[in-house]
C-alpha positions in Angstrom: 25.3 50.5 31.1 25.1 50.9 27.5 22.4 48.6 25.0 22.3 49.0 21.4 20.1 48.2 19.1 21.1 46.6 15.6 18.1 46.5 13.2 18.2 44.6 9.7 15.6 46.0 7.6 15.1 43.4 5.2 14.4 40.7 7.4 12.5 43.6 10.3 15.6 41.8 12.8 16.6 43.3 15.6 19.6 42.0 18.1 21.2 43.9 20.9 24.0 45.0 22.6 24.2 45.3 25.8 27.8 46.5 27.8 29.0 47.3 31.3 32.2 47.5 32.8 34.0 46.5 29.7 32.1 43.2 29.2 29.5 42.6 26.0 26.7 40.8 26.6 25.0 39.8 22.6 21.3 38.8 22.2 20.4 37.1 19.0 22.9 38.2 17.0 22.7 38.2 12.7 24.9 35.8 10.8 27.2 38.5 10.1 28.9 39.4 13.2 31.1 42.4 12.1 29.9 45.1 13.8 29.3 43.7 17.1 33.4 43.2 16.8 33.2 46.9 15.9 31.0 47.9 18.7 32.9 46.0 21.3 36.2 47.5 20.3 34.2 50.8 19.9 33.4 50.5 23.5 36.9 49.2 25.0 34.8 45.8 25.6 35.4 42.3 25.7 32.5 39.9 24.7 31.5 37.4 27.2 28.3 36.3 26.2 25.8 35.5 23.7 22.6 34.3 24.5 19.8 32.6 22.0 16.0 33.2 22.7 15.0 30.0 20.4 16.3 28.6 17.1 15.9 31.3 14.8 13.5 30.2 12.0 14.1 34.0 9.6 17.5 34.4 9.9 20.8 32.8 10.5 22.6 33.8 13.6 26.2 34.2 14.2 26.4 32.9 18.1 28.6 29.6 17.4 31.1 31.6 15.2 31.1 34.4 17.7 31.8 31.7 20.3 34.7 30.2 18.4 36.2 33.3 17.5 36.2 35.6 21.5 35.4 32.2 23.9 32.3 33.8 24.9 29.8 31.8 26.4 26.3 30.7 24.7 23.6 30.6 26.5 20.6 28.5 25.4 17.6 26.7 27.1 18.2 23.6 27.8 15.6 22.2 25.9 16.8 23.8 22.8 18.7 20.8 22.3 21.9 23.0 20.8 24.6 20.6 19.3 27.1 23.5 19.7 29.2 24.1 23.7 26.5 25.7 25.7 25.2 26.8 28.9 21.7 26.3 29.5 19.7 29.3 30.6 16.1 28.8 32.0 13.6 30.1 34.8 16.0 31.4 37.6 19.6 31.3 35.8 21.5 34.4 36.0 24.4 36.2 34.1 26.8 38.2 35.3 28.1 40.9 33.1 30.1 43.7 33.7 27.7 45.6 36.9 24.4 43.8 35.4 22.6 40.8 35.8 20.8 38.8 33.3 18.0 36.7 34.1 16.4 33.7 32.0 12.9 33.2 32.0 11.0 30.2 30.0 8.3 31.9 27.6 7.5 29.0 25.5 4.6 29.8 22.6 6.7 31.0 20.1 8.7 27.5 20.3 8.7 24.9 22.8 12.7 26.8 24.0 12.0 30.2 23.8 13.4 32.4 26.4 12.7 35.9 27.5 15.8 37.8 29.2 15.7 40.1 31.8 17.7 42.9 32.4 18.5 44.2 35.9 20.7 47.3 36.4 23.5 47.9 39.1 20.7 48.5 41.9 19.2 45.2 40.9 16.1 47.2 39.7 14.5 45.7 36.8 15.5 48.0 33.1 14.5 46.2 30.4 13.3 42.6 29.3 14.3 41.1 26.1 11.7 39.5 24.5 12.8 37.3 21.3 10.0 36.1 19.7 7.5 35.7 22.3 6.5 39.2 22.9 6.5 42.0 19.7 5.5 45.4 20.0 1.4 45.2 19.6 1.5 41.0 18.6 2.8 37.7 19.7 4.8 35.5 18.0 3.4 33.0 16.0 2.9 29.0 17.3 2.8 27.4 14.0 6.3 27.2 13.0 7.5 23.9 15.5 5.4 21.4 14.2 8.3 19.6 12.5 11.7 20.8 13.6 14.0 21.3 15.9 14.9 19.3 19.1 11.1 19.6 20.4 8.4 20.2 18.2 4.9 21.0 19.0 1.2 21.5 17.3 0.1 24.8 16.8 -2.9 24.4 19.1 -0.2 23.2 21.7 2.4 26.0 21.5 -0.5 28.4 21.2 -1.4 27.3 24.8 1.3 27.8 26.3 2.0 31.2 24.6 -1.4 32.0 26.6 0.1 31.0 30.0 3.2 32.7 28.9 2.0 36.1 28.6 -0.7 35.7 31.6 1.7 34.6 34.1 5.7 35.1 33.1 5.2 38.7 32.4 2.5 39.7 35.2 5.4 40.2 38.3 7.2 43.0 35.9 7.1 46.6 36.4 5.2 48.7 33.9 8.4 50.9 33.0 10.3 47.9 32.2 11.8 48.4 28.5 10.4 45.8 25.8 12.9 44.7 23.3 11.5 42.1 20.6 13.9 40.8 18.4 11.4 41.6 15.3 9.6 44.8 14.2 6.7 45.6 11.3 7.6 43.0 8.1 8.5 39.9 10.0 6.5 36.8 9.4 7.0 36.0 12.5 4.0 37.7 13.6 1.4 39.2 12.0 0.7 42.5 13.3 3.8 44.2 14.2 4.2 47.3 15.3 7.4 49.4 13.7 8.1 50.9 17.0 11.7 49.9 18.4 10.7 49.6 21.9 8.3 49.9 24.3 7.1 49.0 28.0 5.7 46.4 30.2 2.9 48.9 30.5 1.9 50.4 27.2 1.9 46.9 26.1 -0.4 45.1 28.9 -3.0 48.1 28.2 -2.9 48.2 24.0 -1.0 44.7 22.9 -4.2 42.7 21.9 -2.5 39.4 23.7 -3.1 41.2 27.5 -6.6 41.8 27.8 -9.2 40.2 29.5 -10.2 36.8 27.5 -10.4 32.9 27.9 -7.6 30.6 26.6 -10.3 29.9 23.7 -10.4 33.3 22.6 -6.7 34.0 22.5 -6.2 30.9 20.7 -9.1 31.9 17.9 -7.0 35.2 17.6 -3.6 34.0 17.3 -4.3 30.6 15.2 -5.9 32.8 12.4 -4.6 34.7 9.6 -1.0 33.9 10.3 1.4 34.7 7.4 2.8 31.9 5.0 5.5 29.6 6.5 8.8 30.2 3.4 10.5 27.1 2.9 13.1 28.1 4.4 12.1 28.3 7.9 12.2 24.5 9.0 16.0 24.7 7.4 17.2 27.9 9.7 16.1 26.2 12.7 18.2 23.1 12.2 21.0 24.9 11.1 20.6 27.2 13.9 20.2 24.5 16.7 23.7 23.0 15.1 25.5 26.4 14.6 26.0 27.8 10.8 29.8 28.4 9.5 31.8 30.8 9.8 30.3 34.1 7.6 33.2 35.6 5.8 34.6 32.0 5.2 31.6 30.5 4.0 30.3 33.8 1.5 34.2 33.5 0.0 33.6 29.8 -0.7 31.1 30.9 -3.4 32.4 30.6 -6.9 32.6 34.1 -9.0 32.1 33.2 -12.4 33.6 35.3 -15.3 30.9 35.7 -16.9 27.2 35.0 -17.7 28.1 32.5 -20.4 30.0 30.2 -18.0 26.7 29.4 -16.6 25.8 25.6 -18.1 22.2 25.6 -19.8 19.4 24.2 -17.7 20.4 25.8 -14.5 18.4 27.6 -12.4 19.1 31.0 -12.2 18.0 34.0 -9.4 18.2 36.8 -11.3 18.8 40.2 -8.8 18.4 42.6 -11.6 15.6 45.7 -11.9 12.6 43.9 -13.6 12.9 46.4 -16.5 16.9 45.1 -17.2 15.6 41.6 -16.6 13.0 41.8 -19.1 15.1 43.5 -21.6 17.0 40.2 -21.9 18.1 37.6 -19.6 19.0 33.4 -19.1 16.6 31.1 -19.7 15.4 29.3 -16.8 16.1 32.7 -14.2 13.5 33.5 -12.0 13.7 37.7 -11.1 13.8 38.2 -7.5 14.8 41.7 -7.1 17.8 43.1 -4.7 16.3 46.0 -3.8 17.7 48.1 -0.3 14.9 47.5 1.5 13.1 45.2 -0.4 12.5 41.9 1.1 14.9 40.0 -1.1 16.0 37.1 1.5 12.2 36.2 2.5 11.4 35.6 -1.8 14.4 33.5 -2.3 14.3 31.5 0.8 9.8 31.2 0.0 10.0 30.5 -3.6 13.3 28.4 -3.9 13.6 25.3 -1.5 16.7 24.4 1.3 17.3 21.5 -1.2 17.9 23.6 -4.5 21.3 24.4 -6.1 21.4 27.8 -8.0 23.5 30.6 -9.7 23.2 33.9 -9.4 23.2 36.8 -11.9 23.4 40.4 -11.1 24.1 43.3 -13.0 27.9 44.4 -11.9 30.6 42.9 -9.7 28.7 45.0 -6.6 25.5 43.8 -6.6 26.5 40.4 -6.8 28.5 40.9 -3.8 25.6 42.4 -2.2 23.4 39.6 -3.1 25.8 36.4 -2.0 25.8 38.2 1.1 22.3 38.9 1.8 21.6 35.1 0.4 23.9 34.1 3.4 21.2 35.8 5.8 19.2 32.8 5.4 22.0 30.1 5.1 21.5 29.7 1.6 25.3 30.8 0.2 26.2 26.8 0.0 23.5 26.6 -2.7 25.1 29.2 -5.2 26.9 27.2 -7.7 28.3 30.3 -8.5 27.6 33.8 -9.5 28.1 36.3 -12.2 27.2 40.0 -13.8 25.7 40.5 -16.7 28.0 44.1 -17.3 26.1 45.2 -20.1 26.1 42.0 -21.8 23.4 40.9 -24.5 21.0 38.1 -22.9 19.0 35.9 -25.0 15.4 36.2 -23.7 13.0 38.6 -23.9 9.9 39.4 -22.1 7.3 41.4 -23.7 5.5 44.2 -22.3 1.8 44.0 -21.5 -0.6 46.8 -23.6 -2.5 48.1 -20.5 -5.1 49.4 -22.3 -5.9 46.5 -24.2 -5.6 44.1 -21.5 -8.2 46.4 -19.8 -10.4 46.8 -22.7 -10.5 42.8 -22.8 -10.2 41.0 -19.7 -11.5 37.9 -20.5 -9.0 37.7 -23.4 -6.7 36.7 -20.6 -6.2 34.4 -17.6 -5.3 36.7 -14.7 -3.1 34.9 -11.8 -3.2 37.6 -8.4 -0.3 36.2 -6.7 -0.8 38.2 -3.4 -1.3 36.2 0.1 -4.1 34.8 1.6 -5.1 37.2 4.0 -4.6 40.4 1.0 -7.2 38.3 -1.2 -9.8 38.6 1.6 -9.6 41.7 1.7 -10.6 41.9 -1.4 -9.9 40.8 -5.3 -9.0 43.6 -7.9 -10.2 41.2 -10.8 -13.2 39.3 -9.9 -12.6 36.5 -12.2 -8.5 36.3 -11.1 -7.2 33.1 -10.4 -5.3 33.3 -6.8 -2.3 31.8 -6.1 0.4 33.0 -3.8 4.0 33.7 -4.8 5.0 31.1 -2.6 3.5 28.2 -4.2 3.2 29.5 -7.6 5.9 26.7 -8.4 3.9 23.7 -6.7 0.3 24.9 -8.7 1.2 26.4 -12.3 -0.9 23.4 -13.2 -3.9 25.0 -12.0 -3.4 27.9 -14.8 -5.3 27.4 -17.9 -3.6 27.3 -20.9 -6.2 28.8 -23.6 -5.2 32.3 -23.1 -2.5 34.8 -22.3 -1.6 35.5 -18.6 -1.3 38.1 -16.8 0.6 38.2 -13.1 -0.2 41.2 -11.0 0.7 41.8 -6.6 -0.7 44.7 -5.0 2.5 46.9 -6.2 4.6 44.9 -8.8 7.6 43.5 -6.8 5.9 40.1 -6.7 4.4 39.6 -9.8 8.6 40.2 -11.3 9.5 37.3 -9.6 6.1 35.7 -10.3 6.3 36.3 -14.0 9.4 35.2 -14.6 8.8 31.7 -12.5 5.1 31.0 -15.5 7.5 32.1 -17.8 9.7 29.1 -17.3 7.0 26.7 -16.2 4.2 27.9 -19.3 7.0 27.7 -21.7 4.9 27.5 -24.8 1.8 30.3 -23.3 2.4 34.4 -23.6 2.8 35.6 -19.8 2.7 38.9 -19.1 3.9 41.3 -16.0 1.2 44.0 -14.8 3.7 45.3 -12.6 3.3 48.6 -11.1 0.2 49.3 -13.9 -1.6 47.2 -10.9 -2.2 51.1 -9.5 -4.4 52.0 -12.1 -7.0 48.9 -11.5 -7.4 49.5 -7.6 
């Protein structure tokens, strides 16, 4: 027996692996399925299965390409509703691969069709349960993301429910050295409080995950219904595409046209601009928000939060690389059929400039400024940095520039500078006629 654990950083994703007797068993997999064809042919394996724990709301999974490409089976529950060949898999299904079994059990909360799989080794003797997103490492997953999509929705109050039966009754019968594998780690929204670790056990969890302890079905649902993390636009969109199966990766990312250059770009177009804020700011396209594509930045969540399902853009980046690099991580979240097309700037001349804030005049003269903190929710309650800052999160900064005034410079700042790049560069466009100006990482100075 042999389980591996693939992690995407940006998105805090984690699928598995899992191989016996020359048979691959795939849980969750990411929309590009490369190196599960690696692993499997690493491993002298054939792939049999690939099993969903719910319509993925973050990410854009490769199961129905997988499936088309090695006639492996999906597995789904049944009331997923998948519009893709399937096999359902609920409370008391098994799977057969290689010397293991894997067995479906129904841990709605998350969604109405989430699944948990367990695994049981050659002995029958439970090893491991794979969790989705029903059970993280220290958290739950969050019940407020079916309310409008997918086969079945639900009201958060509902789903929150029966995440509370859930984890009091579907996970009880399990051993405490049974292996937890969640299929999101620390950085996901879809939880709030997740831990970084990769793994852990029935055990450690039931005595320090928060969810376990002793308290009425009020009380879990006054924990898990508050503070949840913004819902992207995005979300609604994966789950439909997911529940219908997205297109083939390599095909679809190829589709997107590569533009010669910058200038082929038609005026009026909205334009994601990967670049390092400082490159950006030196010059770039008018109407181009900066979202920036940084390793382990979080890239894909920004794009897919501040532009909608519905949105056609081009892409600029600085070299023929990076805007590889960015079509493909764009694809993460379905979004590639949106580029119109895409192009680097290679050293080129752009015609707009952004000017650089004078710290120590802005700080020597706050009021001579309106300041927008474009953190979230729950980092404003911790606390404001400038007591008479007007708060609006990145999200909707699109949907509320009317709420700015307009009598006075302004000033964007996040708690580190990543945000108020993109954030800047969105007032730019919308407060064409008003001075905006980028606090960036100067934001350190004022905490």
């Amino acid at each position: 027996m042999k389980i591996e654990r693939f992690f995407d950083i940006n998105l805090a994703h984690a699928s598995y692996a899992i191989v016996s007797n020359n048979e691959m068993a795939l849980i969750d997999p990411a929309r590009n399925p490369q190196p599960y064809y690696e692993f499997a042919i690493a491993n002298d394996a054939k792939i049999t299965a690939v099993i969903e724990t719910h319509p993925h709301a973050d990410f854009v999974s490769s199961h129905f390409e997988i499936q088309n490409k090695t006639n492996a089976s999906i597995y789904v529950s049944k009331l997923l509703g998948a519009e893709y060949p399937h096999k359902s898999f609920d409370d008391g299904d098994e799977i057969k691969v290689g010397k293991l079994t894997l067995k479906a059990i129904n841990t709605p909360g998350h969604s109405p069709d989430s699944i948990s799989i367990l695994l049981l080794d050659e002995e029958g003797r439970e090893h491991a349960i794979f969790t989705g997103d029903t059970l993280f490492i220290g958290d739950v997953g969050r019940p407020d993301l079916r309310e409008s999509v997918g086969n079945l929705t639900a009201k958060r109050e509902a789903l929150a429910r029966q995440m509370y039966d859930s984890i009091q009754n579907k996970f009880s019968d399990l051993k405490d050295e049974t292996v937890v594998y969640p299929a999101h780690g620390a950085g996901s929204l879809c939880g709030k409080n997740l831990s970084s670790d990769a793994s852990s056990t029935m055990g450690k969890e039931r005595r320090e995950n928060w969810a376990f302890q002793q308290q009425s079905e009020e009380e879990f649902l006054h924990t898990i219904l508050q503070d949840q993390p913004f819902v992207p636009k995005y979300f609604g969109f994966n789950v439909n595409l997911n529940k219908r199966g997205a297109a083939a990766y390599e095909n679809s990312i190829h589709q997107v046209e590569r533009l010669k250059e910058v200038a082929d770009i038609p005026s009026g177009s909205l334009v994601i601009d990967v670049r390092n804020e400082a490159d950006f700011k030196k010059g770039h396209l008018p109407n181009s928000f900066n979202i920036m594509l940084t390793e382990r930045g979080k890239f894909e969540t920004w794009l897919g939060a501040i532009v909608g399902p519905d949105e056609e853009f081009y892409l600029v980046a600085d070299d023929e690389a990076q805007v590889e690099e960015a079509i493909a991580r764009t694809a993460k979240i379905g979004y590639e059929k949106l580029i119109v097309g895409a192009a680097a700037v290679n050293e080129k001349e752009l015609p707009v400039k952004t000017d650089t804030l004078e710290v120590e005049k802005f700080a020597n003269d706050l009021d001579g400024y309106s300041i927008v903190d474009i953190r979230n929710e729950g980092e404003v309650r911790n606390g404001n940095i400038f007591k008479n800052a007007i708060t609006i999160p990145l999200h909707s900064l699109r949907e509320r520039v009317y709420e700015i005034p307009t009598d006075k410079p302004v000033v964007v700042h996040c708690a580190a500078g990543y945000r108020s790049a993109a954030g800047s560069s969105i007032l730019e466009n919308e407060l064409k006629d008003l001075q905006v100006y980028d606090l960036g990482e100067a934001i350190k100075d004022f905490k």
